[in-house]
DSSP file (Angstrom, degrees, kcal/mol; ACC not computed):
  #  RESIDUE AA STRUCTURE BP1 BP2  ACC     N-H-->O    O-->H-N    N-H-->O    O-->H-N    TCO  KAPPA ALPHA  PHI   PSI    X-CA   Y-CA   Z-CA
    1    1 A X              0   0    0      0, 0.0     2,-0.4     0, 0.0     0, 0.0   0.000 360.0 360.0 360.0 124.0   19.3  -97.6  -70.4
    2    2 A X        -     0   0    0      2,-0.0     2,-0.3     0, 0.0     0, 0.0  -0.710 360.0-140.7-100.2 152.7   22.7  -97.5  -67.8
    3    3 A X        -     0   0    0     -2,-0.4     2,-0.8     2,-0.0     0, 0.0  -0.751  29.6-102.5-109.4 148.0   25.4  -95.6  -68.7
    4    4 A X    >>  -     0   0    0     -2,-0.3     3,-4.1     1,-0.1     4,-0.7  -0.808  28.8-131.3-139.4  95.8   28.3  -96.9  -68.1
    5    5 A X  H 3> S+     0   0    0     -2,-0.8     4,-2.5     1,-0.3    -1,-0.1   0.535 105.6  61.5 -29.7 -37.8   30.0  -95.1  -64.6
    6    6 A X  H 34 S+     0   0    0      2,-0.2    -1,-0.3     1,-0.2     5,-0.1   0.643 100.1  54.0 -74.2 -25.5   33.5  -94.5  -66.2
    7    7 A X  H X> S+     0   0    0     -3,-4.1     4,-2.7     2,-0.2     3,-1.2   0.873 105.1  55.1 -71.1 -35.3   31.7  -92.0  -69.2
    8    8 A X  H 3X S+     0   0    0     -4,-0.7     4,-1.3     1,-0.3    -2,-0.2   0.986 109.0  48.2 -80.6 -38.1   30.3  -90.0  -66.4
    9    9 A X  H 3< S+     0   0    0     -4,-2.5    -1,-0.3     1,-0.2    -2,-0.2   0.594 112.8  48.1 -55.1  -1.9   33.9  -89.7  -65.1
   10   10 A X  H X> S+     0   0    0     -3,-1.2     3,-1.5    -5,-0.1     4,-0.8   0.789 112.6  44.1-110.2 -54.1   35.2  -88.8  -68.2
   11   11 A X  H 3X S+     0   0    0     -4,-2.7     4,-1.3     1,-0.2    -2,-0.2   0.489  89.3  78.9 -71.3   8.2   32.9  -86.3  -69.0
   12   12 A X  H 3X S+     0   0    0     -4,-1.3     4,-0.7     2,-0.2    -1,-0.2   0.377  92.6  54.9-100.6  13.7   32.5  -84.3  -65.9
   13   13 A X  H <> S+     0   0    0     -3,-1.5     4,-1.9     2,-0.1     5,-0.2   0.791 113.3  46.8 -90.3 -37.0   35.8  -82.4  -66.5
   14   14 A X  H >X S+     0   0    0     -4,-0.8     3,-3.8     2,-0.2     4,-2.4   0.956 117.8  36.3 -33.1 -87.0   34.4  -81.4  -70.0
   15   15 A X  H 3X S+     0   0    0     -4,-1.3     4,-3.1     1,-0.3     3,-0.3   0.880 118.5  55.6 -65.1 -68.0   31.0  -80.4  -69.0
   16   16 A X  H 3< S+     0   0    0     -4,-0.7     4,-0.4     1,-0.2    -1,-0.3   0.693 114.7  42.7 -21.7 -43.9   32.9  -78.7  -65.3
   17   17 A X  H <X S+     0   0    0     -3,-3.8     4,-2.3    -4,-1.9     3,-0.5   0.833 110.6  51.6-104.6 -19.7   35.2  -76.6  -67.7
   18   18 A X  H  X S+     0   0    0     -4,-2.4     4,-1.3    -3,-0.3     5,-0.4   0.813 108.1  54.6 -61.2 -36.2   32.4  -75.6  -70.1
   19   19 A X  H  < S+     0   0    0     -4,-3.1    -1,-0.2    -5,-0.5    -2,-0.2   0.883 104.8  53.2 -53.8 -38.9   30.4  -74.4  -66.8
   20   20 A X  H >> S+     0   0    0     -3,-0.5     3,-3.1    -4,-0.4     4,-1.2   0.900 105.9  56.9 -97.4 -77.5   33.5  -72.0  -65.7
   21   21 A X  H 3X S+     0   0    0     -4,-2.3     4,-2.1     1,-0.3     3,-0.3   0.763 113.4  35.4 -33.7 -69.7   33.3  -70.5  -69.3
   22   22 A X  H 3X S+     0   0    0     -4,-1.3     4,-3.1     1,-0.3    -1,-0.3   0.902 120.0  52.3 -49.9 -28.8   29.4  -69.3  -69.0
   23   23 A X  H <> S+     0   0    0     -3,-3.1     4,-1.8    -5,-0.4    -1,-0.3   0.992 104.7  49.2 -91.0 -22.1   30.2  -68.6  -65.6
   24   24 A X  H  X S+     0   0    0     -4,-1.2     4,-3.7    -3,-0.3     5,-0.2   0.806 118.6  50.1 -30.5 -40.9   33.4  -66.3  -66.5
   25   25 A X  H  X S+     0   0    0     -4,-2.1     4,-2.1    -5,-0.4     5,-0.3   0.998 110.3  40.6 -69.0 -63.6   30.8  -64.6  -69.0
   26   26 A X  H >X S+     0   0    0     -4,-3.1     4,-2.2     1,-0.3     3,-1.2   0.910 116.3  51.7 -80.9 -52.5   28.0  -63.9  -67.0
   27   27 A X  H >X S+     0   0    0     -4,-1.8     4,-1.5     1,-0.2     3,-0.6   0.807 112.8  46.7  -6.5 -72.4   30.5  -62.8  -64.0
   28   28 A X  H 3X S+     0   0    0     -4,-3.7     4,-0.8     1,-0.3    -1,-0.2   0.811 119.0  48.0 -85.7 -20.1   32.5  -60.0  -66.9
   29   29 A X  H <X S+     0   0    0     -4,-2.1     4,-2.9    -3,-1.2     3,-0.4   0.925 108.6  44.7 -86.9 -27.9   29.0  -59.0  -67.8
   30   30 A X  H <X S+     0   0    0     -4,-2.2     4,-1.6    -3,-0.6    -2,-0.2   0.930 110.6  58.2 -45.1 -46.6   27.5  -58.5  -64.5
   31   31 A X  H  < S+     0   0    0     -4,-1.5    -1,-0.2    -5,-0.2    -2,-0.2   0.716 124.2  20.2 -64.9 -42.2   30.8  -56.6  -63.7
   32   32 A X  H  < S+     0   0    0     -4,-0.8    -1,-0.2    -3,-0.4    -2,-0.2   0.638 132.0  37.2-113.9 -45.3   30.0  -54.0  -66.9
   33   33 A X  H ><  +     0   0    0     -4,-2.9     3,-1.7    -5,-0.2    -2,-0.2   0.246  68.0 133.6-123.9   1.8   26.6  -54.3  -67.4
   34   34 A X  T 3< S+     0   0    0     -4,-1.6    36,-0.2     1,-0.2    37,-0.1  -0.245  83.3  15.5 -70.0 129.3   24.4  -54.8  -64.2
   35   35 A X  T 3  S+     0   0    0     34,-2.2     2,-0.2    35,-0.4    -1,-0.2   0.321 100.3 126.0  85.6  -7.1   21.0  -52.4  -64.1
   36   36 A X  S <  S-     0   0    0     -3,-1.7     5,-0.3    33,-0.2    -1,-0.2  -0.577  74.2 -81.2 -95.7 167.5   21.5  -51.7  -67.9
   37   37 A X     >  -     0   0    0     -2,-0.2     4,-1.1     3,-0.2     5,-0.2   0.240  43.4-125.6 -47.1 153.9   18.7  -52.3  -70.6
   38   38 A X  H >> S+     0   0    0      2,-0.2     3,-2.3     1,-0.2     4,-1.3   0.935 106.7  61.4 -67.1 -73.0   18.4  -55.9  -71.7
   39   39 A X  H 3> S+     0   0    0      1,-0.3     4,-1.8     2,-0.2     3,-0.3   0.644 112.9  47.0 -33.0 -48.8   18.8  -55.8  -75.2
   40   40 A X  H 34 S+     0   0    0      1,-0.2     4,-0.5     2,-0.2    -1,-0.3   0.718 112.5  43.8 -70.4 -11.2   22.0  -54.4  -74.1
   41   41 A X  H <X S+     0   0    0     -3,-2.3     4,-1.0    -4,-1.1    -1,-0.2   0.520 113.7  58.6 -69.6 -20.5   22.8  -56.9  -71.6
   42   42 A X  H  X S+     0   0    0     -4,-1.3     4,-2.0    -3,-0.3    -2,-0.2   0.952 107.6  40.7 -49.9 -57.7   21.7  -59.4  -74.1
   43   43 A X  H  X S+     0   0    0     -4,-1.8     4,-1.0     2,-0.3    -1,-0.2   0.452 116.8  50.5 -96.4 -18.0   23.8  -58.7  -76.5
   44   44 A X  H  > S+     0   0    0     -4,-0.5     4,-4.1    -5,-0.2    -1,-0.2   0.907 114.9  47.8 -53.1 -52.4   27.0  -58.2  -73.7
   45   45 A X  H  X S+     0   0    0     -4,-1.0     4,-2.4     1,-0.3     3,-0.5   0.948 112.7  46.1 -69.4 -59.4   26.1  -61.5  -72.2
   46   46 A X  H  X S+     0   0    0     -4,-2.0     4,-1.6     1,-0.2    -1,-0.3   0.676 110.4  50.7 -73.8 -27.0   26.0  -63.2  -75.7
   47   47 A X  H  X S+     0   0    0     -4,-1.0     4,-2.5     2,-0.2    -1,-0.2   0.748 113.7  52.0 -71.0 -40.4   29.5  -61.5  -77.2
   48   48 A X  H  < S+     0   0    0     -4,-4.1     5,-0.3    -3,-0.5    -2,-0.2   0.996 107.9  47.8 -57.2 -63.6   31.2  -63.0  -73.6
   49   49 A X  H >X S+     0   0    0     -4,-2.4     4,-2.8     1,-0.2     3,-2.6   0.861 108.6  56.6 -18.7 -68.9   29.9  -66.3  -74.1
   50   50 A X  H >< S+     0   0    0     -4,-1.6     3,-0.8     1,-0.4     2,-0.6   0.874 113.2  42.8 -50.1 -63.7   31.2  -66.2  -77.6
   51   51 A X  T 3< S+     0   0    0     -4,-2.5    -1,-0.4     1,-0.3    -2,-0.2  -0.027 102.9  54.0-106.8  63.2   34.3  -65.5  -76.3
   52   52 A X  T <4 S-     0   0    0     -3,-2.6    -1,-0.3    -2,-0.6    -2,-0.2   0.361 114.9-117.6-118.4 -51.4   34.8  -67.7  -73.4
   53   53 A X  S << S+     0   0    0     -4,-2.8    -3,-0.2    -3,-0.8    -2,-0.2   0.750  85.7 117.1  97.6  78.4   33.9  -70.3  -76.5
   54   54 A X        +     0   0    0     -4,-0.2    -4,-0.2   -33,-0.1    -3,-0.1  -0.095  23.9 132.8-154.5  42.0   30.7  -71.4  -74.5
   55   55 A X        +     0   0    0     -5,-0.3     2,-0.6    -6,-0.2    -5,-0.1   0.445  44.8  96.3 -79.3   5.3   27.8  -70.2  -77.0
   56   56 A X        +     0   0    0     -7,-0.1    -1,-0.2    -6,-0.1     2,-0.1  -0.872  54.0 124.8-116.2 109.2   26.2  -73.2  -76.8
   57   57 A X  S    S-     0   0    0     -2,-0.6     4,-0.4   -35,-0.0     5,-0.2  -0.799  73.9 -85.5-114.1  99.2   23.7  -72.5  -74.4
   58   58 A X    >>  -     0   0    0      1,-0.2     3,-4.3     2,-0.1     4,-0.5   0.542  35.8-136.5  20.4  81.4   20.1  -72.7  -74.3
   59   59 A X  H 3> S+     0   0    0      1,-0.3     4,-1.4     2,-0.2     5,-0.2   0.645 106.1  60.3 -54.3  -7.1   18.8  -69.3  -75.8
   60   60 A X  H 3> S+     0   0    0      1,-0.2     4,-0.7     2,-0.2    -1,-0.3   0.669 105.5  40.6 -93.5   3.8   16.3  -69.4  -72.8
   61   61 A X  H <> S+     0   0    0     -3,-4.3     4,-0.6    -4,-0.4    -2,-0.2   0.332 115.1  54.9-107.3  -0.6   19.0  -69.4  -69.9
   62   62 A X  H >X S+     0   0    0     -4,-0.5     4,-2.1    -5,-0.2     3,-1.7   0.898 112.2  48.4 -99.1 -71.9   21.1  -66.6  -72.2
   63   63 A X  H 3X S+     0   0    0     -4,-1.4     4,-4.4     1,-0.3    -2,-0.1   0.827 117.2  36.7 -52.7 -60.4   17.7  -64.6  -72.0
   64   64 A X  H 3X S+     0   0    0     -4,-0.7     4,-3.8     2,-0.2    -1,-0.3   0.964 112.9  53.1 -41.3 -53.8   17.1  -65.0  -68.3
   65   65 A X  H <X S+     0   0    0     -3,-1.7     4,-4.5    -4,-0.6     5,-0.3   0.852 114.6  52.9 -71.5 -39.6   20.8  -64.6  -67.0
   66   66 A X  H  X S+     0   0    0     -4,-2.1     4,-3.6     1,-0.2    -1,-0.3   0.999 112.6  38.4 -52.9 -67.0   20.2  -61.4  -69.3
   67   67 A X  H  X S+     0   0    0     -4,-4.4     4,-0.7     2,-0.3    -2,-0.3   0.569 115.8  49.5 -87.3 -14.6   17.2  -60.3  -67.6
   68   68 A X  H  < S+     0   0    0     -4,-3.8    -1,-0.3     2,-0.2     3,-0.2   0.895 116.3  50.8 -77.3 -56.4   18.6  -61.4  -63.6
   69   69 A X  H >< S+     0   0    0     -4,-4.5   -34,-2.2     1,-0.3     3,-1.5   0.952 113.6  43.3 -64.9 -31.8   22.0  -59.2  -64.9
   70   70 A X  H 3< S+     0   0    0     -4,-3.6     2,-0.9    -5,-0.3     3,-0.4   0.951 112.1  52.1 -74.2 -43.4   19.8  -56.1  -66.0
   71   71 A X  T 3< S+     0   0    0     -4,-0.7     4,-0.4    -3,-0.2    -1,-0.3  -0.270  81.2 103.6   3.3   6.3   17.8  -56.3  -63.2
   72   72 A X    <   +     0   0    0     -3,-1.5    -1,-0.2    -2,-0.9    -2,-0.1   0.495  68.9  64.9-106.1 -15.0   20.7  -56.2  -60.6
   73   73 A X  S    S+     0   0    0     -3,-0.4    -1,-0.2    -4,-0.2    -2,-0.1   0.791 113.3  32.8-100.0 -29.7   20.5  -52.9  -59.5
   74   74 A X  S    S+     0   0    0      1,-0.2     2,-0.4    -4,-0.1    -2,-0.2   0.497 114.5  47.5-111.4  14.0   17.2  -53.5  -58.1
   75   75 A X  S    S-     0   0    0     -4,-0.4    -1,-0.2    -7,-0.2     3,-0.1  -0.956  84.8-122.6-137.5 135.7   17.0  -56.8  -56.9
   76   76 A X    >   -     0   0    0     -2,-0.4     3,-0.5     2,-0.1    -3,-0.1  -0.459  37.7 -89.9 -67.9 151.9   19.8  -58.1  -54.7
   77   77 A X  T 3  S+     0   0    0      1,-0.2    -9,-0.0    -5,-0.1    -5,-0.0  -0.099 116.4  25.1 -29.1 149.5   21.7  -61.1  -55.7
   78   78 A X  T 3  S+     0   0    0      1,-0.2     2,-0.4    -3,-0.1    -1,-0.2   0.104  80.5 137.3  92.0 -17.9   20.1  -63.6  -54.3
   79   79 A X    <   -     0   0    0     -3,-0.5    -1,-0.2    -4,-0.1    -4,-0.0  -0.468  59.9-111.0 -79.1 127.4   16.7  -62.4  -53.9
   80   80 A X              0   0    0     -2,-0.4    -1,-0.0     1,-0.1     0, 0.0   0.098 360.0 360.0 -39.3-178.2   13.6  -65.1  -54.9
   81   81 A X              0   0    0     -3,-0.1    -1,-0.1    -6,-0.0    -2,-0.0   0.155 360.0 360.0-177.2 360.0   12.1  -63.5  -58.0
């Protein structure tokens, strides 16, 4: 099925400014919440989202993003895992 080149242009400021929300979140929770339990990082991570207005995301990339930020005090950024 082709998609029609002028939708993708239209939707990639959408999709671009929804991206900046999740990433504002997981940024102000890293910032707060790095090395502390998940459940509390979960539950950080999932109250930013909400209000960035990005809460729909995939509950298995909230869970991870959780589990990289709790995790932060012992594995550098950036490090394979």
């Amino acid at each position: 099925m082709a998609t029609d080149p002028s939708e993708y242009d239209k939707a990639m400021p959408i999709v671009a400014a929804h991206l900046a929300k999740i990433e504002r979140a997981v940024e102000r929770t890293r910032t707060s919440y790095a090395g502390q339990p998940f459940t509390a990082v979960h539950q950080a991570l999932a109250e930013a989202l909400e209000d960035e207005g990005a809460q729909r995301v995939v509950p298995q990339v909230v869970e991870e993003l959780a589990r990289q930020i709790s995790g932060a005090v012992t594995e550098p950024r950036g490090a394979a895992g």
